[in-house]
C-alpha positions in Angstrom: 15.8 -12.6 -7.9 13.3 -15.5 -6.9 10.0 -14.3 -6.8 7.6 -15.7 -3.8 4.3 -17.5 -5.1 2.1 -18.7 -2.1 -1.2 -20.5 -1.6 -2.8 -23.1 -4.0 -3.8 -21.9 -6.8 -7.9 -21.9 -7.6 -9.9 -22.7 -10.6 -11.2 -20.0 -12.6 -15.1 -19.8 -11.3 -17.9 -20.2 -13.6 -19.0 -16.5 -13.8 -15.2 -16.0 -15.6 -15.0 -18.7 -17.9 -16.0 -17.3 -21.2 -15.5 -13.6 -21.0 -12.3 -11.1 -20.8 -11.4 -10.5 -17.4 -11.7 -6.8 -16.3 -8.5 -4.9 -15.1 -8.6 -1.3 -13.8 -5.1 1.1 -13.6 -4.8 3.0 -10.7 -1.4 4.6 -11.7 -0.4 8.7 -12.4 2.2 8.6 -14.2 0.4 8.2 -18.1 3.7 6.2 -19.4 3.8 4.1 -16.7 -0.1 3.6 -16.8 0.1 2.7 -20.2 2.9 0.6 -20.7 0.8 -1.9 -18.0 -2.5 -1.3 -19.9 -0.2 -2.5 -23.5 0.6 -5.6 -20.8 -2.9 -6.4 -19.8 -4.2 -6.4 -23.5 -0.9 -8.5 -24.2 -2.5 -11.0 -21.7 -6.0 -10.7 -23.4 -7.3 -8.7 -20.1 -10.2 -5.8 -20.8 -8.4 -2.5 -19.6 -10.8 -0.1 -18.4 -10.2 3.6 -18.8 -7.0 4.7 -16.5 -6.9 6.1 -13.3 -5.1 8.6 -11.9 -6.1 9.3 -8.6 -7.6 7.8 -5.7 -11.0 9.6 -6.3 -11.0 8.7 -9.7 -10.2 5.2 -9.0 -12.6 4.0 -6.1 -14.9 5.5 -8.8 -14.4 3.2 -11.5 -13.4 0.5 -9.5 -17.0 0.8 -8.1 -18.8 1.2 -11.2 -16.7 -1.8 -13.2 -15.9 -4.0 -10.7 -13.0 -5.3 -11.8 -11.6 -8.6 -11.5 -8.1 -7.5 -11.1 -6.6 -3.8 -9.9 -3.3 -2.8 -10.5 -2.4 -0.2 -8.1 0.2 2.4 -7.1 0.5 3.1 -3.8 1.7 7.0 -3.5 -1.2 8.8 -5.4 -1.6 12.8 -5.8 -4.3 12.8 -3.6 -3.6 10.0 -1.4 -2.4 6.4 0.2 -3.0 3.6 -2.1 -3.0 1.4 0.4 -6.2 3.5 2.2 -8.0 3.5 -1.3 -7.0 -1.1 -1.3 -8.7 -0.7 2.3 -11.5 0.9 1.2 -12.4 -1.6 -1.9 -11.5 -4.6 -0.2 -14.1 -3.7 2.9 -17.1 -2.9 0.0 -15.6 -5.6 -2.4 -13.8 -8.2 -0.9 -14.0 -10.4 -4.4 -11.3 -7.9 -6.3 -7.9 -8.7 -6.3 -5.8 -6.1 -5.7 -2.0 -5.9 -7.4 0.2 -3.2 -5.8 3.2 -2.3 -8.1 5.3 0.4 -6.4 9.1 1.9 -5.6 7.9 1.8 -1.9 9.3 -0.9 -0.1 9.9 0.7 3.7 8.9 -1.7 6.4 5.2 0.3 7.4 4.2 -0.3 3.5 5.3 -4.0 3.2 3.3 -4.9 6.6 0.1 -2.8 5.7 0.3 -5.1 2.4 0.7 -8.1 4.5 -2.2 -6.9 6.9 -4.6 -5.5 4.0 -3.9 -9.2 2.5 -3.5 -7.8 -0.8 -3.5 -10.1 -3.2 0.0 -9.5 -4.7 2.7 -6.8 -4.3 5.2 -6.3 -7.3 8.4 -3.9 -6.8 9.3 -2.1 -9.1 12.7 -0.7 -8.8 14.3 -5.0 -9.5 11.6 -6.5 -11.2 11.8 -7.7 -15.3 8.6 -7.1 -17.6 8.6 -11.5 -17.0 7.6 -10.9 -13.2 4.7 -8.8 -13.9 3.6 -11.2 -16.0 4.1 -14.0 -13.5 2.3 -11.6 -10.5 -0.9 -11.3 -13.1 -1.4 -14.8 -13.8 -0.8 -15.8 -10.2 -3.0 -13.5 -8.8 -5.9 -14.0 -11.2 -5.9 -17.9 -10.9 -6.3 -16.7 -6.8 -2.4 -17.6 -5.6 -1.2 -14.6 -3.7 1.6 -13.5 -5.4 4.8 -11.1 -3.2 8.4 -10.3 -4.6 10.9 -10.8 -2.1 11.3 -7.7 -0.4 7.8 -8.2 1.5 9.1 -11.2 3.2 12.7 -9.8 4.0 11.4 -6.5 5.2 9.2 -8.9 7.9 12.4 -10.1 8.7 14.2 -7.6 9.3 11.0 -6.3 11.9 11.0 -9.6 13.6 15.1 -8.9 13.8 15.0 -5.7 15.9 13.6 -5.6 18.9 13.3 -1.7 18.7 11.0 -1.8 15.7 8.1 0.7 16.0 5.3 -2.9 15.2 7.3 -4.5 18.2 7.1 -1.5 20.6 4.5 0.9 19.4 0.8 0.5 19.8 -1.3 1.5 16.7 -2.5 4.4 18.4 1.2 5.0 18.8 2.3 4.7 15.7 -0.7 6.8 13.9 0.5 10.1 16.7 3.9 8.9 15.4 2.8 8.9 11.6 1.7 12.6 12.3 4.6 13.4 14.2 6.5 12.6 10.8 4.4 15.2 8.9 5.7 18.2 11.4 2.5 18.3 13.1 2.9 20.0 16.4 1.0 18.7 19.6 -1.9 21.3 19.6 -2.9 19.4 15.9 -2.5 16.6 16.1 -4.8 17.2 19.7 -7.3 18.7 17.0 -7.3 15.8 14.6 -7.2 13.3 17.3 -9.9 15.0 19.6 -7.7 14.6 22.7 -5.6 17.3 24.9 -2.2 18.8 23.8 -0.5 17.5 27.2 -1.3 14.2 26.0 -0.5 14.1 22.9 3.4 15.5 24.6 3.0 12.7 26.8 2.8 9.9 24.0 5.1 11.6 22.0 7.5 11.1 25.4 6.4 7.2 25.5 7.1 7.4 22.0 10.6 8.8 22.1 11.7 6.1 25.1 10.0 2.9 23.4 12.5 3.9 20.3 15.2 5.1 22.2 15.0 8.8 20.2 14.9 12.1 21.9 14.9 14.8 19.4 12.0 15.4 17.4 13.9 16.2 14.2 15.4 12.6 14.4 11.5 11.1 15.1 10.3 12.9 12.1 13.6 10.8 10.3 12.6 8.0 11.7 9.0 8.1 10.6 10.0 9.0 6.9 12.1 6.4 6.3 10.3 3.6 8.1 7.3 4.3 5.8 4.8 6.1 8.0 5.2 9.4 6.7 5.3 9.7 2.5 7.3 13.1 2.1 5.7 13.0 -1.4 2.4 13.6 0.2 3.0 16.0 2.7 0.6 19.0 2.3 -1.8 16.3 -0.3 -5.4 16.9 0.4 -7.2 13.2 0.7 -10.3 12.8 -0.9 -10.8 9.1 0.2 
């Protein structure tokens, strides 16, 4: 399958030219983690000691700064995708890779919205496209296999999509709603009343067209905005 390659590709800057560029794992599986670190030094990259966590790598990423991550987006201890927020707000110069068996529709636009600067998936890709994402992304081309683009079609397709009908405040009670929360917590996490928190989840449940909470919580999991993997997961970003 065609990979998608977009934006001009940029010079390497002065401050590169001359030295091994830096790459930090973010990844918890250990064979996974090291069959891209045995990739990187294939592509004459510095690997930096892996990462299996979120904590662990916002660590190194801040002590290293790295010129390239490669991330995982469902971590023990939390979202990639919140740990790719939080680096590209301190340190908008890294480029970020996300390489992950997640491709719902909530994690293909938060990748498009984070502007990350590549997105590899990796239940079709060959070794070959990895290679292809690396270079791409390090020359400063942004670099997404296909399933980004057709999962924003598929969004701009239905007009019942939660992005279409949803506000974000919406779709974060919604999120919640996903991980069984009841309405007096997610009040408590939110800071607002439990009759309103029953009255969005009633706006919620008419702008989707669903009226059973079993079948929101469905929805939520397999649209991406609740990872049953990391139900019950204390973050620590």
């Amino acid at each position: 399958m065609k990979t998608i390659v977009t934006t001009p590709a940029s010079f390497p800057s002065s401050e590169t030219v001359g030295r091994r560029r830096k790459v930090v794992i973010v990844e918890d599986q250990r064979l996974v983690a090291e069959f891209f670190a045995f990739h990187c030094r294939d592509l004459d990259l510095q690997v930096l000691p892996w990462c299996g966590t979120c904590r662990d790598g916002l660590a190194s990423i801040r002590q290293h700064q790295p010129d390239l991550v490669l991330l995982d987006i469902s971590l023990p201890d939390g979202d990639g995708l919140e740990l790719a927020r939080k680096v590209l707000g301190e340190l908008p110069q890294i480029k970020i890779l996300a390489i992950s068996a997640h491709r719902d529709p909530w994690t293909m636009l938060q990748v498009q919205r984070l502007s990350l600067a590549g997105f590899v998936d990796k239940n079709e890709q060959r070794t070959e496209v990895l290679t292809e994402a690396i270079q791409a992304v390090l020359s400063g081309r942004i670099y997404y296999t296909p399933i980004v683009n057709q999962s924003s079609a598929s969004i701009r397709r239905d007009p019942k999509a939660f992005i279409r009908v949803l506000s974000d405040y919406e779709t974060k009670i919604l999120s919640m709603i996903g991980e069984s929360k009841n309405d007096d917590e997610i009040a408590l996490i939110l800071g607002i009343r439990p009759a309103t928190v029953q009255s969005r989840r009633r706006d919620i449940m008419g702008k989707l067209d669903i009226h059973a909470t079993p079948k929101l919580i469905h929805y939520a999991i397999v649209n991406g905005l609740t990872r049953v993997e990391q139900l019950g997961c204390p973050k620590t970003i």
